[in-house]
N, C-alpha and C positions, 0 to 999 in steps of 0.2 A: 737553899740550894741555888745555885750559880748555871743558869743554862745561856749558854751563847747562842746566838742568833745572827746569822753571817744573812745579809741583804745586798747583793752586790756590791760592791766593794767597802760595804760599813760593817762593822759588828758592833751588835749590842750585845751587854753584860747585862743579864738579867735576874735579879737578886732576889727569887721567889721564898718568902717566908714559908718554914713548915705549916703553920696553921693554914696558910692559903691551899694547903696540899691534901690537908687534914679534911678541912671543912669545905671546900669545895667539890669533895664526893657528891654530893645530889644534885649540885649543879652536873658536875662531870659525867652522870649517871643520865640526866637531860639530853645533853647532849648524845650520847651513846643511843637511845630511843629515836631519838631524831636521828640518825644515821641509820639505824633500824630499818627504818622506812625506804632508802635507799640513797644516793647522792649523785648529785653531777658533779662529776671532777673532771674542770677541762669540756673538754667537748663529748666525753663519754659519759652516758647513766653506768652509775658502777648500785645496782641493785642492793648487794649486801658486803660494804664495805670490810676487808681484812682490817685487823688491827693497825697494819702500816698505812695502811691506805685512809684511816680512821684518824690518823697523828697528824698524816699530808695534810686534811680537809680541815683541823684546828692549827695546823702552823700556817695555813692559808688564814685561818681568823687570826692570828697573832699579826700576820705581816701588815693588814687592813688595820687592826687597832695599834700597831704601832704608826703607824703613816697617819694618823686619827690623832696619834698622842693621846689614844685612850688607856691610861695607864692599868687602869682596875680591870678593864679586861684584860688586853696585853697579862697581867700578871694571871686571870684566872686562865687563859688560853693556856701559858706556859707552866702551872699547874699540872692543867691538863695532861702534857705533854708527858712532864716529869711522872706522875701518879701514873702513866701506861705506859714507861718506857724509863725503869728507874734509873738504872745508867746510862742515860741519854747526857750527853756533855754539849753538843752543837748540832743544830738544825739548820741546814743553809736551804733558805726559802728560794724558788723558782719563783722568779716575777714576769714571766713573759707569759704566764697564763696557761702552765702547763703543770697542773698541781701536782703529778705525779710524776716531777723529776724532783721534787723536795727532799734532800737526804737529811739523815739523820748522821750523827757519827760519836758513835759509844766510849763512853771515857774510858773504860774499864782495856779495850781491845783495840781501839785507834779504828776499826772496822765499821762500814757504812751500811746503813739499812735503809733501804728502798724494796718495797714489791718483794 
């Protein structure tokens, strides 16, 4: 699957294989535990992150392992993404430190999801 990733004025095509999507379930499940627990997003503690809010705080991991050129993760972050938001087409990352202005924007409807 093909998730874009808009970074101020760059986009990356990001060419997630099914099996990354498949098998990164327990990774992905990790992650969701740890979120559990509760998260700083930004300058706020957000206790018990919503599912949007839970996408914001792994395309904030993608944006870090892409600027890292960490590819393996990059690709399991947008795994991520795709496994809890299946027609998710483009994520355009907030880089001014404000994790929760991160949209999402759905292939299926053109329509943005944030909060």
């Amino acid at each position: 699957m093909i998730l874009k990733a808009i970074i101020e004025d760059r986009e990356y095509s990001l060419d997630v294989p099914e099996a990354v999507i498949a098998q990164g379930e327990d990774y992905f499940a990790r992650l969701d535990a740890d979120m559990d627990q509760g998260w700083q997003m930004s300058r706020e503690w957000v206790q018990h992150p919503n599912p949007v809010e839970r996408c914001q705080i792994v395309a904030d991991k993608l944006l870090t392992a892409l600027e890292n050129e960490n590819h393996k993760l990059g690709m399991l972050m947008a795994g991520y993404l795709l496994s809890r938001m299946p027609n998710l087409d483009t994520v355009e990352i907030d880089i001014r430190g404000e994790i929760q202005n991160t949209q999402f924007i759905d292939r299926r409807s053109g329509s943005s999801a944030n909060q």
